[in-house]
Every structure is written in structure tokens, then in C-alpha cells.
C-alpha positions in Angstrom: -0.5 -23.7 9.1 -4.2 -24.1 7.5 -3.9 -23.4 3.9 -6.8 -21.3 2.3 -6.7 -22.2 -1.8 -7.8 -19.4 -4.1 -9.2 -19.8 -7.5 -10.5 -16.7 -8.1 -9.0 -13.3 -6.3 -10.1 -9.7 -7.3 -7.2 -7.2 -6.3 -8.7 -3.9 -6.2 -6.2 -1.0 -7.4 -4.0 -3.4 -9.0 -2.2 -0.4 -11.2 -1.4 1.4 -8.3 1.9 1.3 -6.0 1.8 -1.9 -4.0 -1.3 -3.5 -6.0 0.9 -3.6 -9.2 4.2 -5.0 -7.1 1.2 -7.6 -5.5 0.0 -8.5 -9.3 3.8 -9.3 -10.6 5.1 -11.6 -7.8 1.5 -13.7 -7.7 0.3 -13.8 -11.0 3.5 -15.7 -12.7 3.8 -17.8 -8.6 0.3 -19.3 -8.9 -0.8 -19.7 -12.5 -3.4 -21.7 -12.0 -5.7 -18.9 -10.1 -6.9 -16.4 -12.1 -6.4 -12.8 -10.9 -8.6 -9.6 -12.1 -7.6 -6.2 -11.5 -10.1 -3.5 -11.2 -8.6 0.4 -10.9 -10.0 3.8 -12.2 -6.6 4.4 -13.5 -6.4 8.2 -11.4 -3.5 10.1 -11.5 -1.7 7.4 -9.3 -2.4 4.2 -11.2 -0.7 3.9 -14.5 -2.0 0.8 -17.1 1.6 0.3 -18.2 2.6 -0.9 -15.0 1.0 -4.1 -15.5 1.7 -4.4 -19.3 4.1 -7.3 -19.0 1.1 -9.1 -17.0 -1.1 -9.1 -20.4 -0.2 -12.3 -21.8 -1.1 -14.5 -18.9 -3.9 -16.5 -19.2 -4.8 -15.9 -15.8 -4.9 -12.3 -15.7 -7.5 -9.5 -16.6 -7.7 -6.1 -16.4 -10.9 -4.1 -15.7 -11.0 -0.4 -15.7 -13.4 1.1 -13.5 -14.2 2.8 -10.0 -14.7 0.9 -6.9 -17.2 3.4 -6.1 -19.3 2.0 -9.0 -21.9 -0.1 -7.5 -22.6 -1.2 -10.9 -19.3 -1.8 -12.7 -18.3 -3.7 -9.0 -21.4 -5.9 -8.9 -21.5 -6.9 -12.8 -17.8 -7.9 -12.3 -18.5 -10.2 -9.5 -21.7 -11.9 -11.5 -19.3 -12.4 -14.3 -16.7 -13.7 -12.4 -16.4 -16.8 -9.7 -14.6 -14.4 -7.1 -13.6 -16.2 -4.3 -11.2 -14.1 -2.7 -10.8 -9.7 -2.4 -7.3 -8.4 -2.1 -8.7 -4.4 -1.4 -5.7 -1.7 -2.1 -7.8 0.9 -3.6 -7.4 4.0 -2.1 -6.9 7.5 -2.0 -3.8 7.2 0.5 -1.7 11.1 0.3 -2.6 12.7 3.3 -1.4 15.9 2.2 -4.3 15.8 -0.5 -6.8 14.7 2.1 -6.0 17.8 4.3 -6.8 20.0 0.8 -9.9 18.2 0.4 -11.3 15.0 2.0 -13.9 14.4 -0.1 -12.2 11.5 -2.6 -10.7 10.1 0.5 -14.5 9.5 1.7 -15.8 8.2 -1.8 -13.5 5.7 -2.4 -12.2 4.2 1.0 -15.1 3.8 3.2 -17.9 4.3 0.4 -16.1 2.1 -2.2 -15.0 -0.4 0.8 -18.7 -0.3 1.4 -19.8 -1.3 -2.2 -17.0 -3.7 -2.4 -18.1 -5.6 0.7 -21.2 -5.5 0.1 -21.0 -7.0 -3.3 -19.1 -9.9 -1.9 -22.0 -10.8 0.5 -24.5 -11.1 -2.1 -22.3 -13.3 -3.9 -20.9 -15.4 -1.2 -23.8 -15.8 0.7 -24.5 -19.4 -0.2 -20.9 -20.3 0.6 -18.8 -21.7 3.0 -17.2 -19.5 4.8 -13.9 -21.4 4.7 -13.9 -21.3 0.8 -14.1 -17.2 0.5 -11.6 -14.7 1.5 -11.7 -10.5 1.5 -8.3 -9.3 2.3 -8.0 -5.7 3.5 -5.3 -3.9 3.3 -4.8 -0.6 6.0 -2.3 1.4 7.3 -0.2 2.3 10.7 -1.8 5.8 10.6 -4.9 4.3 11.9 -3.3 3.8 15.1 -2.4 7.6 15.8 1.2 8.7 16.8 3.6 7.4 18.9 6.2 8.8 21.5 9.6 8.0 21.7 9.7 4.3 22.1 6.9 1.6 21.9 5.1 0.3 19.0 1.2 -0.2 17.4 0.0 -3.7 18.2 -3.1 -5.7 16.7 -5.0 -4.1 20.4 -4.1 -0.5 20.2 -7.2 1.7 20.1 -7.7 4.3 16.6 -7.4 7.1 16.9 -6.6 8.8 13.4 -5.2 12.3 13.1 -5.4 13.3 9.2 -8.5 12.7 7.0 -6.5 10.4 5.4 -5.9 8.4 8.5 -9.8 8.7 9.6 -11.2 7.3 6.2 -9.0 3.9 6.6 -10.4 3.6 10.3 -13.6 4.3 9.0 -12.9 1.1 6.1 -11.5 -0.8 8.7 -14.1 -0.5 10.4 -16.6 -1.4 8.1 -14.7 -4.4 7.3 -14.7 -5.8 10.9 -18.6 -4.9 11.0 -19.7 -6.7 8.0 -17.5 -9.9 9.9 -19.5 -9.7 12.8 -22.8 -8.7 11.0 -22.9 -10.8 7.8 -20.7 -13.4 8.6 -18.2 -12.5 6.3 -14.5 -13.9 5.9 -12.5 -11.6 6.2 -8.8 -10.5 7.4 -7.1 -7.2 8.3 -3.4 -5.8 7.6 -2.1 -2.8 8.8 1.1 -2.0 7.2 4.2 0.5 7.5 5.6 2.7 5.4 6.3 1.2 2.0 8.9 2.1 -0.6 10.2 0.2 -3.7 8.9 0.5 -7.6 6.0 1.7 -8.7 5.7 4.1 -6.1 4.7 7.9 -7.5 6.6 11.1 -7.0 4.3 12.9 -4.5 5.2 10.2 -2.0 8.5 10.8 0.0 10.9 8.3 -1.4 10.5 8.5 -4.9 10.3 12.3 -4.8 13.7 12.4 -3.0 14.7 10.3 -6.0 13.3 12.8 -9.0 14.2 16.0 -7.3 17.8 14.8 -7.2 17.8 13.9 -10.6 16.5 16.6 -11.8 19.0 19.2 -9.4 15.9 20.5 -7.6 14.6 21.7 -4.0 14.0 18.6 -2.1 11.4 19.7 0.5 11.6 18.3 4.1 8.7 19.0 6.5 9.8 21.2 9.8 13.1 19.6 11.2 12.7 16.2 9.7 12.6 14.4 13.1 9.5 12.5 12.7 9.9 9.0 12.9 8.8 6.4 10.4 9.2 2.4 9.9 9.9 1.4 6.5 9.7 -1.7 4.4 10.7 -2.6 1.2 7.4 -3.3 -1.1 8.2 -6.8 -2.2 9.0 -7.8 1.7 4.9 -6.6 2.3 4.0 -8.4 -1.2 5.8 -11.7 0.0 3.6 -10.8 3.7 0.5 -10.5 1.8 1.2 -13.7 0.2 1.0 -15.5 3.7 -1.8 -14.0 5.1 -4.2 -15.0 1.9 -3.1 -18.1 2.0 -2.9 -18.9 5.9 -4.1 -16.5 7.6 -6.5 -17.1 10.0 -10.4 -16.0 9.3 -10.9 -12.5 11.5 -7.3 -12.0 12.4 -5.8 -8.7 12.2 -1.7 -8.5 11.3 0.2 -6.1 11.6 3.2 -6.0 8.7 6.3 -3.6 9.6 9.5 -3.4 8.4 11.1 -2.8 11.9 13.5 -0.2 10.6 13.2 3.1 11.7 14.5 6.6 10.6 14.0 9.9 11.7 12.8 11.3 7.9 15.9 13.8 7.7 18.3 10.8 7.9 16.3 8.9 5.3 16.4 11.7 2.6 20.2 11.9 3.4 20.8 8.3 3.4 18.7 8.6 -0.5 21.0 11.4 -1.3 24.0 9.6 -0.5 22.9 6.9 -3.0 21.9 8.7 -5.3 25.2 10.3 -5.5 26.9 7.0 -5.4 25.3 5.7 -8.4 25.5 8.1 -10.7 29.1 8.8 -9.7 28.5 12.8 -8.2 30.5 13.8 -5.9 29.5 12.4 -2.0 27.3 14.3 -0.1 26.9 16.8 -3.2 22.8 16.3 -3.4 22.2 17.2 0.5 22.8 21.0 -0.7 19.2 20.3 -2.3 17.5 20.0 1.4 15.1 22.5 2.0 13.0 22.4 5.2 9.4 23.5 4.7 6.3 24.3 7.1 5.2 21.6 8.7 1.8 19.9 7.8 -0.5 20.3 9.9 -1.6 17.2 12.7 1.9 15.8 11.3 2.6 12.5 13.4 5.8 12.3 15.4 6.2 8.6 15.1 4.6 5.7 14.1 6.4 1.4 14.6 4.1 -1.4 14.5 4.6 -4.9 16.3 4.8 -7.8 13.4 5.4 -10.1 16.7 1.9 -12.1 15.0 3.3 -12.5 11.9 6.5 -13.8 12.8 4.7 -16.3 15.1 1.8 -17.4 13.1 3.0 -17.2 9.4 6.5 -17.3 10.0 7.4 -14.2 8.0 9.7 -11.6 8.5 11.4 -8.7 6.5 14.0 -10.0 4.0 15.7 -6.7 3.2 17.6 -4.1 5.5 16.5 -0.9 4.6 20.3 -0.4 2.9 19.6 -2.7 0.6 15.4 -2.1 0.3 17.0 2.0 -0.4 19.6 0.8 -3.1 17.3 -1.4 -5.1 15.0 1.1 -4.7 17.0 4.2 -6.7 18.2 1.6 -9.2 14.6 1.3 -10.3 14.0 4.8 -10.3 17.5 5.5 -12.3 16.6 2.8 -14.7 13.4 4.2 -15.2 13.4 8.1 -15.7 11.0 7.9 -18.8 8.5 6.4 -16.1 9.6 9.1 -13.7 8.6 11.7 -16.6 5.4 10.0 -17.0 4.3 9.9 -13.2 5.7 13.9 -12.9 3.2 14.6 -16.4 0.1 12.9 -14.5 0.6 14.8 -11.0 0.5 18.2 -13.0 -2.9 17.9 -15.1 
């Protein structure tokens, strides 16, 4: 496998869900490459998260928007970027279906900015020796039937604003490649759950309604169909495309584990109830099915066939385990819980 050598990365939305998992397994693994952070700290990022992270040498913080041409070019004239990781996003599709504008701003207008700025400043360099990372989602690809799965060749074909604004990134990103000659690589990823993750997203809601004894919602039946993987499987998938991926690739990172969502919230219950010693089964009495959302898609798997063959990666956790670790977290970390709950009311 080629080997591309950082020395220099921006991760974009480093406080967020998967940025801040990202910034705590590379940060302390490669200490010798300085990482910079830049997030606008919204209602899903949270500073803390990266607290432990402060006395690194090789780390800084930046608070800002991506959609700040200003803020984003200053910070790459300051710094010697070599390398993007992009995770900023707007990403609840529920909120993008109330109002799309955000979802606009920051993922194809702050992916503009973003790439944009790393032309200017690349533009005398090899193209070997710089790197911009983008990070997208399965929902790009539509829905699925009953059996199949999303490969690297499947056509877009988003359903939720959500879903359209990442095509429309992804999109960008692959242009500027062909335009401007620019490095770059693409991941689409599954479902992701772990620590870190805020309460309006299924998992970790599961998780606080049951502590807290209250309704947890479940859209229509609860048959739709999702792949999930645990957040420090895609961090350690991340890791190998930086680093060997090849230049204009796309990959495609899934946990290939799926669950009708009715079984997952049960399967959360269940260990929920296990671990703080309730009765079994006592929690499912909080499932309450809901209205459906609307343009709600039935099922989406992805094909990580590339990843296994090219960079030799594949998922280290069964979603048993991924789900267990995952409510330890949560259950050793209610004040956080508290803290996330406080932000998504203001």
C-alpha cells in the first residue's frame, strides 16, 4: 500500500460526533502531525469534548464557521495545511425537512469555501504531498429494497434535503478534482453510533429516554432497515484511507450489520435494562410508534468490498458489543447527557 505522510491536517467539525472520536484516536497515534480543529460550536458540537486534547503539542482549536470565507482562508495562511479531513455538517434530516436552509450554508456552500481555499493554497504543490478528505453519507445513494447494497457506482439519487445537500458536497468535491486538479478522496459511510453522539440522533436518544423513564418514539412500524457501525471502527477506516488511500478513489465504509430499527431500540432496551439491573424487557413498555417522516427510506447497506481489498480494513466490533460499549458511555456520562438535552432545547 502507498503511504501518504501528513504534517499538517485540518479536521473540520472536530467537536462534533465522529470529528471528536477522529481527534482522540489520531492526535495521541501520530504526535508528530499537528492537527487543527475548526467548528462553530452549534448546538451539536460541544468544546468539552475535546478538553483532554488541550495539552498536546500538536493540537489547536479554532472556533469558527466553515461558511466563513474569511475565518477559513486566514487559517490556512497561518497554517502549513497539507491535508482536509471535512466532517462539518448539518447531518439531522428531520431538521432539514423543517428548514433546509443551514443544510445549504454549511454543506455545499461551506464545502465550497473549504475547497476552494485549499486550491489557492496548494496550487504550487505536488499533488502527491496534499490530501482533502471528505466525509459523506449512505443517504446519498437513495433507498434500497429488500436485499442488495450501495456500491462506489450506484447513481444519487437523495430523498431528504439532508441527503441532497451531501450529494450536492460530493459533488463539488469530485468537480474541483477534475477541474482544479485537486487531491482529493471520498467516504460514504453507514450509520454511526458510539460516544459523542447527541440525543436527537436515534441511539443515544434511545439511551436518555430510558434513563429518564420517558416515551421513546419510533417512526411508523419501525421496519426500516439500517447498517450500523461502531464510531471507532469508521475512525480506525478513516485512518486508512488518509494515509493509503488512493488519490480520486471513492470508499465506501459500512458496518455490515443490519437491523430493522424496531429490533435495534429493543436490543438498546434490553441493555439498558441489563446494566442498571431493572427488570428484563421492563423499558420496551416505553415504545411508542409515531407518524412517520416524510420521504423516510426503507433501507439503506453499503458494499465496503474496496476497503477490505485495498486497505485491508474491516469492522472490529459486532454490533452486540459496538451497542454495549455504547450505553456504558452514555450511563457513565449522564451529566454530559444533561448537557447535550440543555443545548437541543435553547
Amino acid at each position: 500500500m502507498s503511504v501518504f505522510s501528513p504534517h499538517c491536517v485540518l479536521v473540520t467539525g472536530g467537536a462534533g460526533f465522529i470529528g471528536t472520536n477522529y481527534l482522540h484516536h489520531m492526535v495521541a497515534r501520530y504526535p508528530r502531525t499537528r492537527f487543527i480543529t475548526i467548528d462553530a460550536l452549534t448546538y451539536a458540537g460541544n468544546r468539552a469534548n475535546l478538553s483532554s486534547l488541550d495539552g498536546h503539542s500538536n493540537f489547536r482549536f479554532v472556533h469558527a464557521d466553515i461558511t466563513d470565507e474569511a475565518a477559513v482562508t486566514q487559517l490556512f495562511t497561518e497554517e502549513p495545511v497539507d491535508s482536509v479531513v471535512h466532517f462539518a455538517a448539518e447531518s439531522h434530516v428531520d431538521r432539514s425537512i423543517e428548514s433546509a436552509h443551514r443544510f445549504i450554508q454549511t454543506n455545499v456552500e461551506g464545502t465550497r469555501i473549504l475547497l476552494d481555499a485549499a486550491r489557492r493554497a496548494w496550487q504550487a504543490a505536488p499533488p502527491e504531498a496534499r490530501r482533502f478528505h471528505h466525509i459523506s453519507t449512505d443517504e446519498v445513494f437513495g433507498a434500497l429494497g429488500p436485499t442488495g447494497a450501495f456500491t462506489e457506482d450506484t447513481p444519487y439519487a437523495p430523498r431528504s434535503p439532508y441527503a441532497a445537500s451531501k450529494a450536492a458536497a460530493d459533488h463539488l468535491v469530485r468537480a474541483w478534482a477534475e477541474t482544479h486538479g485537486l487531491p482529493v478522496v471520498v467516504t460514504n459511510t453507514s450509520n454511526n453510533y458510539g460516544p459523542y453522539q447527541y440525543p436527537e440522533k436515534l441511539i443515544p436518544l434511545v439511551i436518555s429516554r430510558a434513563l429518564a423513564g420517558e416515551a421513546v418514539p419510533v417512526y411508523g412500524n419501525g421496519a426500516q432497515i439500517r447498517d450500523w457501525l461502531y464510531v471507532e471502527d469508521h475512525v480506525e477506516a478513516l485512518e486508512r484511507v488518509l494515509l493509503h488511500g488512493r488519490t480520486g478513489r471513492t470508499y465506501l465504509i459500512g458496518g455490515n450489520q443490519e437491523l430493522r430499527n424496531i429490533d435495534l431500540v429493543e436490543q438498546l432496551l434490553d441493555t439498558v435494562d441489563t446494566q442498571l439491573g431493572r427488570p428484563p424487557g421492563s423499558s420496551r413498555k416505553l415504545i411508542t410508534f409515531v407518524a412517520d417522516r416524510p420521504g423516510h427510506d426503507f433501507r439503506y447497506a453499503l458494499d465496503a468490498t474496496r476497503m477490505q481489498s485495498e486497505l485491508d480494513w474491516t469492522p472490529r466490533h459486532s454490533v452486540d458489543e459496538g451497542m454495549a460499549k455504547t450505553v456504558s458511555w452514555y450511563l457513565a456520562h449522564t451529566d454530559w447527557i444533561d448537557h447535550a438535552n440543555q443545548k437541543l432545547t435553547q
